[in-house]
N, C-alpha and C positions, 0 to 999 in steps of 0.2 A: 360603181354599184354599192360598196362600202358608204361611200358619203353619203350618197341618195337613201341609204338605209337607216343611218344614224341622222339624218335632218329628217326622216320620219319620225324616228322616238322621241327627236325633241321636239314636233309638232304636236303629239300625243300628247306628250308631258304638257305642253302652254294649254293642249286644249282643256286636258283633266284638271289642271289649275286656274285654267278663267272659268269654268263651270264651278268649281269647290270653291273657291276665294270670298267671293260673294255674302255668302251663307256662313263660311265662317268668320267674315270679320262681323257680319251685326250678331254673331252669336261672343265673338269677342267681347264688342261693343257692350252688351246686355249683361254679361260678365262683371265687365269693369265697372260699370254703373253700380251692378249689386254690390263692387268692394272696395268703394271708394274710401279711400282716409277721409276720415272728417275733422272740419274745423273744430275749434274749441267753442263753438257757437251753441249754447244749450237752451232747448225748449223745454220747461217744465209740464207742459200741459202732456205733448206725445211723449216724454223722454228719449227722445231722437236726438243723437248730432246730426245735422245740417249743415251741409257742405256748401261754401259760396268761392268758386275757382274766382280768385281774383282778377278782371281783366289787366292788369300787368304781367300776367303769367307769359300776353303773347305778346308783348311791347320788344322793340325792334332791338336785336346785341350788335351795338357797334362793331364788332369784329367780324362778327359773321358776315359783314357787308363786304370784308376783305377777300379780294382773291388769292384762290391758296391758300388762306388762311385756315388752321385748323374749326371745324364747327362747335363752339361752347354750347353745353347745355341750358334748357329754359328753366327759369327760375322763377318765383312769387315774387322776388322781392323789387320792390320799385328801382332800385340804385345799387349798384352790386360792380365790384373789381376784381382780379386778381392782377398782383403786382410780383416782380422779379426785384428782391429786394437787393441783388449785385450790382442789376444793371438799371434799377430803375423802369423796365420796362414792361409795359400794360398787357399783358396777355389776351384777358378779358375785358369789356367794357358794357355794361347795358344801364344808362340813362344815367351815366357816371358822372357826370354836373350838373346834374338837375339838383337844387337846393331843398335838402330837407333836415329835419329833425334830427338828431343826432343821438341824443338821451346819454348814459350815462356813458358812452365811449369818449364823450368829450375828454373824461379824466386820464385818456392818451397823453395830449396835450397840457393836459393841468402835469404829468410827470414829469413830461418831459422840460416844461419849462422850468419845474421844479428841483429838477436834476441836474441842469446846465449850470444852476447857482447853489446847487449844496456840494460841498467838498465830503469827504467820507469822515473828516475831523467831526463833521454836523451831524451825523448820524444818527449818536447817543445824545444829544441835545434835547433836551426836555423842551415842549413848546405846550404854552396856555390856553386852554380853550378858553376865547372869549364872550360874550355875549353879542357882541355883530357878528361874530363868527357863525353861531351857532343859533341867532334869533331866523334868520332867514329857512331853516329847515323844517319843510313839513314833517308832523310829528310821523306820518305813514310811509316819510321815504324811507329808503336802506342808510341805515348810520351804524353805529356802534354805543350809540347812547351818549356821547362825554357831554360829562355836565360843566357848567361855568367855572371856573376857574381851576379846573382838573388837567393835569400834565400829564404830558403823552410824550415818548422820545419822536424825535423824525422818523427815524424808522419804524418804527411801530404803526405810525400813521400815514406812511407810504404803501406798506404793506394791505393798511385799511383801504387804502384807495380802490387798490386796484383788487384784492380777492374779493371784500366784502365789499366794494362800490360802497363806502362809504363814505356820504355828503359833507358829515361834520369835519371827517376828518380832511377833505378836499380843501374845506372853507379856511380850516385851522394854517395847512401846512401853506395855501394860497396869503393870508394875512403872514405869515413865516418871513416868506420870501419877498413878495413884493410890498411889502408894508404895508399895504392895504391891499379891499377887494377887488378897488375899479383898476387900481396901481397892476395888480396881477393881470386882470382881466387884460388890458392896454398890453401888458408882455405876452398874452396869448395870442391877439390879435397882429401881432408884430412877427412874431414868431409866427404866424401862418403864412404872412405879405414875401416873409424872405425865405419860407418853403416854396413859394411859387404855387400857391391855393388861390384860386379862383373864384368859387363860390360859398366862402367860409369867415364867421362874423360871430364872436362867441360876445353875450354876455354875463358868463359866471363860471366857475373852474369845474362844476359838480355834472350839468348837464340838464336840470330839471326846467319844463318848459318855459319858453319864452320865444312868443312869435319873431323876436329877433337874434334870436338864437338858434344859426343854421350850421351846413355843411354840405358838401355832399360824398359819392364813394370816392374820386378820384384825390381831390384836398384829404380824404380821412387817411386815401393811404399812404399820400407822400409825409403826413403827420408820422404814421405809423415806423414808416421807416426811417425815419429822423429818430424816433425812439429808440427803435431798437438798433441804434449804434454805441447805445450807453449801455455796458456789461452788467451796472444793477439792477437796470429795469429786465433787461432780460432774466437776470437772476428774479425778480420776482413776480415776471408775470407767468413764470411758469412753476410758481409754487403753487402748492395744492393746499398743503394746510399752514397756519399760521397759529401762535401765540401770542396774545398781547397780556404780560402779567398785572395782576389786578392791583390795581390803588389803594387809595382810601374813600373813594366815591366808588370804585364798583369794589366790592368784595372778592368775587372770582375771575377766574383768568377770562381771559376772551379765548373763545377760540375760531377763529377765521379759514373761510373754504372758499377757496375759488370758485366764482360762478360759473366761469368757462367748465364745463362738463366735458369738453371732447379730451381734456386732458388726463381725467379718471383713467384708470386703469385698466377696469372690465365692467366700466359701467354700460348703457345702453349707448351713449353719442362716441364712445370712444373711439378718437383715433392718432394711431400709434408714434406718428410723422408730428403729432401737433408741438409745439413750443412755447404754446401760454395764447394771450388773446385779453379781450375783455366783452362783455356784455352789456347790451344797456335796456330800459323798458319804460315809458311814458304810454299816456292815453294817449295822445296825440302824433308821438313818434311809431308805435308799434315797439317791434322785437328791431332791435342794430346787434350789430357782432364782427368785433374785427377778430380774426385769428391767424396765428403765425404757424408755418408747417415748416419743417425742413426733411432733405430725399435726396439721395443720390447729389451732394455739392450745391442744391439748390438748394434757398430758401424764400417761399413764400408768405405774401399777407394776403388775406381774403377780406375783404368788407361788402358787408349787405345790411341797407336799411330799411326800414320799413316792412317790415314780413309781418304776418298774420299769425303767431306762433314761436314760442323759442326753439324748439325743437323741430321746426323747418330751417330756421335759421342754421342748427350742427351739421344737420344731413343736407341744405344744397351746399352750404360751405364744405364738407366734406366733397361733393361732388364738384364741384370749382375746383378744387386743389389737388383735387385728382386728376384734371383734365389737365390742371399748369404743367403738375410732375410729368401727364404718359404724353404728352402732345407736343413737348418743345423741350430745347436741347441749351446751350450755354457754347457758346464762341466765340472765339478772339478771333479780331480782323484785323487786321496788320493796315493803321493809318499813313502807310507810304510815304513815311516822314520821316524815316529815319536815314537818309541821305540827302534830305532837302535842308538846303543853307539857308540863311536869311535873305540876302541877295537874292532867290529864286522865290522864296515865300512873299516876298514884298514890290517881286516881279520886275525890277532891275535887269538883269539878264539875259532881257529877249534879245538883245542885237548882236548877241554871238560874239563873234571874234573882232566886231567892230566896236562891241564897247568899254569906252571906257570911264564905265562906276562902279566896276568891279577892283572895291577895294579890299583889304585885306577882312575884316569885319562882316564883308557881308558873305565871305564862303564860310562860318562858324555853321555848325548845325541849329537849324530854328527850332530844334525840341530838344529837353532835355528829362532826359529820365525814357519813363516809359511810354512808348508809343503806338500799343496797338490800343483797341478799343473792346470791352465783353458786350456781347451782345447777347439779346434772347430772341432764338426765333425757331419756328416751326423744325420740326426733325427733318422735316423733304425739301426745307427750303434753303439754295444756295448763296453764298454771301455773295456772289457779283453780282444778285437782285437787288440788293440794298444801295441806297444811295447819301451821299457823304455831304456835312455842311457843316457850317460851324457857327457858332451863338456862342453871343457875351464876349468876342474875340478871344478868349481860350479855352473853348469849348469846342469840342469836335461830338458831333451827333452823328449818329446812323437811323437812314429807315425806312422802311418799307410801307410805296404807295402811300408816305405821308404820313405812316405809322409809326415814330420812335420805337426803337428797340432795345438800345444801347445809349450808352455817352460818357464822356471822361473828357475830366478840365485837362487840357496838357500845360506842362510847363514849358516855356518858351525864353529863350535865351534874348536877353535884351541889352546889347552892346549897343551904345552912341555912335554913329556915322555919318560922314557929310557927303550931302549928294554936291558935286558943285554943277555951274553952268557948263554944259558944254558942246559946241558947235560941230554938227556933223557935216563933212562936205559931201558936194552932189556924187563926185569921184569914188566917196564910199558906199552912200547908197545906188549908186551904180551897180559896184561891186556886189555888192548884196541882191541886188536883183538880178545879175547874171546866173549868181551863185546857183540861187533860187529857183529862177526861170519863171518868174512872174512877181509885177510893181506889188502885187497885192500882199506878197510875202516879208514884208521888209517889216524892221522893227517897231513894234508895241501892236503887232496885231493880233486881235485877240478872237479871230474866227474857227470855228469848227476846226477838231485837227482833222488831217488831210486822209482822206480814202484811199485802198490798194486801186490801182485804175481797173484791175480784171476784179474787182469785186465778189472777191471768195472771200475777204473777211463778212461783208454785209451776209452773204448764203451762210454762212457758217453761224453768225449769230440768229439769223432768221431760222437754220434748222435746232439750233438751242431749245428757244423760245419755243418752237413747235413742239418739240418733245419736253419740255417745259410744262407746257399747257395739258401735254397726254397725260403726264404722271401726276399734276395736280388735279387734273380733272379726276380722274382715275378716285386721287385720294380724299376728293369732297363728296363723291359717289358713295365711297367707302362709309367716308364718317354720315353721310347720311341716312346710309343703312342702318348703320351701328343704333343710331337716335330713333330709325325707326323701331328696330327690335325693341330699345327699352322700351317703348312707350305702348307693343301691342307683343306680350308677352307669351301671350296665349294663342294669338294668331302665327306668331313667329314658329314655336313649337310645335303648330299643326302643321302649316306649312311644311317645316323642316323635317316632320316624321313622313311626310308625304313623300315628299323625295328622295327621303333614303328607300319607305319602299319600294320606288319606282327607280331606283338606280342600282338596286339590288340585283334585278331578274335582269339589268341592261349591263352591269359587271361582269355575271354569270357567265351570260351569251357573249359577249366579249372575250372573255378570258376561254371558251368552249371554241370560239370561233378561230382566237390567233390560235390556240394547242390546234386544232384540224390545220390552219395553216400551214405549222410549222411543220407537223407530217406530210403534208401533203409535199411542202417542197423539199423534206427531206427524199420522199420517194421521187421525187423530181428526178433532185440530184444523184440520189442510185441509178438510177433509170438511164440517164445522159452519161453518167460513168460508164458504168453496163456497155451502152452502145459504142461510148468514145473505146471503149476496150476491143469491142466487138470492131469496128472498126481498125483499129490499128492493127489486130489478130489478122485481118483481112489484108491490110496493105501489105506483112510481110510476107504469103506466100504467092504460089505459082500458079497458075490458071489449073495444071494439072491436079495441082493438090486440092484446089478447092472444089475444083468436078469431085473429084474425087470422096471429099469430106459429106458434099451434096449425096450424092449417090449412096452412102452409107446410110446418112440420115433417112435419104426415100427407105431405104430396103428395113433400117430396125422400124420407121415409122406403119412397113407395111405391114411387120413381123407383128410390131404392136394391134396393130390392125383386127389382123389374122387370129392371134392370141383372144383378143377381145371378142369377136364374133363366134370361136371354138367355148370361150366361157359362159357367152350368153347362149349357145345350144344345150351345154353342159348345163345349165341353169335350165332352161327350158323344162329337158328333160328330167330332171328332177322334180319337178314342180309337177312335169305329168303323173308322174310315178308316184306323188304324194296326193296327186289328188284321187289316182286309181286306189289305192290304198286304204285312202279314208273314205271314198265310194263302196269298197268290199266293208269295211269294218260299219259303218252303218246299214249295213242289207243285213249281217249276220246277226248284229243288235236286234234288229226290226224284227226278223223270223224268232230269236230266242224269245222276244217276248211274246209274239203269238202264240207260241207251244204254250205258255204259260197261263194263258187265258181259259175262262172256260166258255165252251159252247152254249148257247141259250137255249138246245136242244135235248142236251144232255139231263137225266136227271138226278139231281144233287143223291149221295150213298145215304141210306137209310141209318139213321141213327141207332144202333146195337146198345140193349141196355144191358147191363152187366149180369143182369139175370137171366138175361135169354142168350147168354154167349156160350156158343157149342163146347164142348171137349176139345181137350188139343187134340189126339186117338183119335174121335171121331173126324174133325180137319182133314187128319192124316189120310183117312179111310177115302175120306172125301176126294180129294186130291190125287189119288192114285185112282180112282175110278174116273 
């Protein structure tokens, strides 16, 4: 009755909400329309912004294609990452090799190749601006102004690089190192080939366009994090202000500010996690933005290019790098290598106790150092989902449905040893197949290993997997709620005020209904005591006794009886006696006021005026006659 009663309320509840729903999402709808952010698109005629949702808003995120995989938020930007800079491994993905424009984040790269060849002795090192340096720069891009044969330290003009994106100083510190422009450019390009960048082809250190001058997010990030393993560029891309002191060509100091804004303090983009980054802006590229976060042992890079806005660029990078930090975790997986010899890694030692290439050499361990693997992956998701390969011959990879998540080069122990010829007899592979119990088992085979024959291991992985799939199902449900909420915020809040009314009056009743429960079975249990007592009182005495006990009961029962009907005559009478009473006392009312009345017979005494009032004497006289 209880169930049937509560699958009624929540019928109620679906029905009051598919009749409300309706109504208020197109009131939602009409909401949102009235308060849309608008682009930076300006019509002088209305003085209206005009808002153009980009159709890359809904272009496809590689990950979200992943099962299981947590769900990343939708973004403007055409090319957009988030990378695990420990492990190397892509979080995010949405059209992350598609080749585009880069603009001035190029100058990532222009560091870092600039960094691998200056020593810290270079630092204070004066370098010339030249005139090739410096004729290539439009006068409207971002520079610092140096003029022709005006001296800059390296650092001064590292520092230009990257806070003030500035070109001249790119070009300068690029003619530094590689002795020339194209000489640089060739070390950029080199330097991309053996990052393992894809879709990435620079022609110039600065960034400014050139239809063959690309990149995309996934090449920007493995850039990014090649950089940030050099402790000075960290040191200055997460400076905010800078000095450059003044020459003799400029008079006053420079003073230099980070364009990256999320790193302010309590400006409007700030956030708190961030670690520097760089910016970049061309007609043709839009708004790029790489930015480094670090949170709890992780650190992040975020790349997005081509957005419509710099200030979409801080807030969805901000929301990327919040999804990296709450959505995924950091683990070591233990690569099962740390008792594997060489002999077994080079697979020598399948024929058991029959062979003999088991020399002294080949039982050394085949790894040496460290051997497990850091991976990144999902909070919900367990490492025996992952699967294990290895690249470049000492490279161990992990990952998931074809996903990288992890990798680490191992070191591997590499001792000289001779395999010789050597002839097995039939006598032995006899042996071995006895051993065995099937020809098919004998040495260098390499099939499937062998199943429990009552197959509880396959049930057992198959009930995994099932409950595998409940809890990720469960948790792609979740996140897709969550994505709903943001995006109908007003709907959400109607919704949900709706149902706290509606589960208010259904707690109530709840909580009214278990208290009568719990009375009712407390009087239960009195009750069944009572009796279980009354009962056992009965079992120990004697049939005598209990006529007995009976017989009382009748007789005070009838006494009660007796009692009762003597009170109710008693009552009775009294009641007679009070109504005789107040019968007499309203007759005597009723007659007192007729005496008191006058007869309409009668006639009224004649008024005596004070001059015609007799003697008192005479009265007297009066009255005695």
């Amino acid at each position: 009755m209880k169930k049937r009663n509560f699958l009624s309320c929540l019928l109620i509840i679906a029905i009051v909400l598919a009749t409300i729903s309706p109504t208020v999402l197109f009131a939602a709808e009409d909401i949102a329309q009235d308060e849309q952010v608008y682009d930076e698109t300006y019509t002088e005629e209305t003085e209206e912004y005009v808002e153009e949702t980009p159709e890359a808003y809904d272009w496809t995120i590689e990950t979200n294609e992943l099962k299981k995989w947590p769900q990343g938020p939708r973004v403007e930007a055409e090319g957009a990452t988030v990378m695990d800079l420990d492990t190397g491994a892509f979080l995010y993905s949405k059209n992350a090799e598609a080749k585009l424009y880069p603009a001035s984040i190029t100058k990532i790269m222009t560091m870092l190749v600039a960094l691998e060849h200056i020593s810290d002795s270079d630092l204070d090192t004066k370098v010339k601006a030249s005139e090739s340096a410096l004729a290539p720069i439009d006068s409207d891009s971002s520079q610092i102004w140096l003029s022709v044969g005006e001296k800059i330290t390296v650092r001064s003009a590292l520092y230009a690089i990257m806070l003030a994106s500035a070109n001249d100083a790119a070009n300068v510190i690029a003619e530094y190192v590689g002795g020339s422009m194209d000489n640089f450019v060739k070390m950029m390009n080199d330097k991309a080939k053996e990052l393992g960048c894809v879709n990435t082809h620079f022609v110039n250190p600065h960034g400014l366009h050139n239809k063959k001058h690309y990149t995309c997010a996934h090449d920007m990030a493995l850039i990014a994090q090649a950089a940030f393993q050099i402790p000075l560029f960290r040191k200055i891309t997460k400076t905010v202000e800078y000095k450059i002191p003044k020459t003799k060509y400029m008079k006053e100091d420079r003073w230099l500010v980070n364009h990256q804004k999320m790193l302010y303090e309590d400006g409007e983009f700030t956030y708190k996690d961030c670690e520097g980054g760089k910016t970049g802006f061309t007609d043709e590229a839009w708004n790029t933005l790489v930015t480094y976060a670090k949170k709890d042992g992780k650190t992040l890079v975020c790349v997005e290019l081509r957005v419509n806005g710099s200030w979409k660029t801080f807030h969805e990078s901000a929301e990327l790098l919040d999804y990296g930090f709450d959505k995924f975790r950091h683990e070591e997986v233990d690569a099962a290598l740390d008792m594997t010899t060489l002999g077994q890694l080079a697979g020598i030692c399948h024929f058991g106790t029959a062979s003999v290439l088991d020399q002294k050499e080949a039982g050394i361990r085949a790894v040496e150092g460290k051997s497990t693997v850091s991976v990144t992956i999902p909070k919900k998701l367990k490492t025996d989902k992952l699967k294990q390969g290895f690249c470049d011959g000492n490279k161990i990879v992990y990952s998931y449905q074809g996903w990288e998540v992890g990798e680490e080069t191992l070191k591997f122990n590499n001792p000289a040893f001779e395999v010789t010829k050597t002839e097995i007899s039939d006598a032995t592979l006899q042996g071995q197949t006895d051993t065995n119990g099937s020809e098919t088992e004998t040495a260098g085979s390499t099939e499937a290993p062998e199943k429990d024959a009552s197959g509880s291991k396959g049930f057992e992985e198959k009930v995994d997997e099932f409950m595998d799939n409940i809890t990720f199902g469960f948790l792609n449900i979740w996140t897709s709620f969550n994505g709903w909420v943001d995006q109908h915020e007003m709907l959400s809040a109607t919704v949900g005020m709706i149902l706290i009314l509606l589960m208010i009056p259904l707690i109530v009743i709840a909580y009214m209904r278990d208290k009568n429960d719990k009375l009712a079975r407390k009087e239960r249990e009195q009750d069944k005591e009572q009796r279980r007592k009354i009962e056992e009182n009965i079992d120990s005495k004697s049939f005598q006794e209990i006529e007995s006990e009976i017989r009382s009961e009748l007789e005070k029962e009838e006494r009660r009886k007796r009692e009762a009907e003597e009170e109710e005559k008693r009552l009775r009478e009294m009641e007679e006696l009070i109504d005789r009473q107040k019968a007499k006392e309203a007759q005597e009312t009723k007659e007192t006021k007729e005496t008191k009345e006058i007869k309409p017979t009668e006639k009224p005494e004649e008024e005596i005026l004070p001059a015609e009032q007799p003697k008192t004497e005479d009265l007297k006289k009066e009255e005695e006659d």
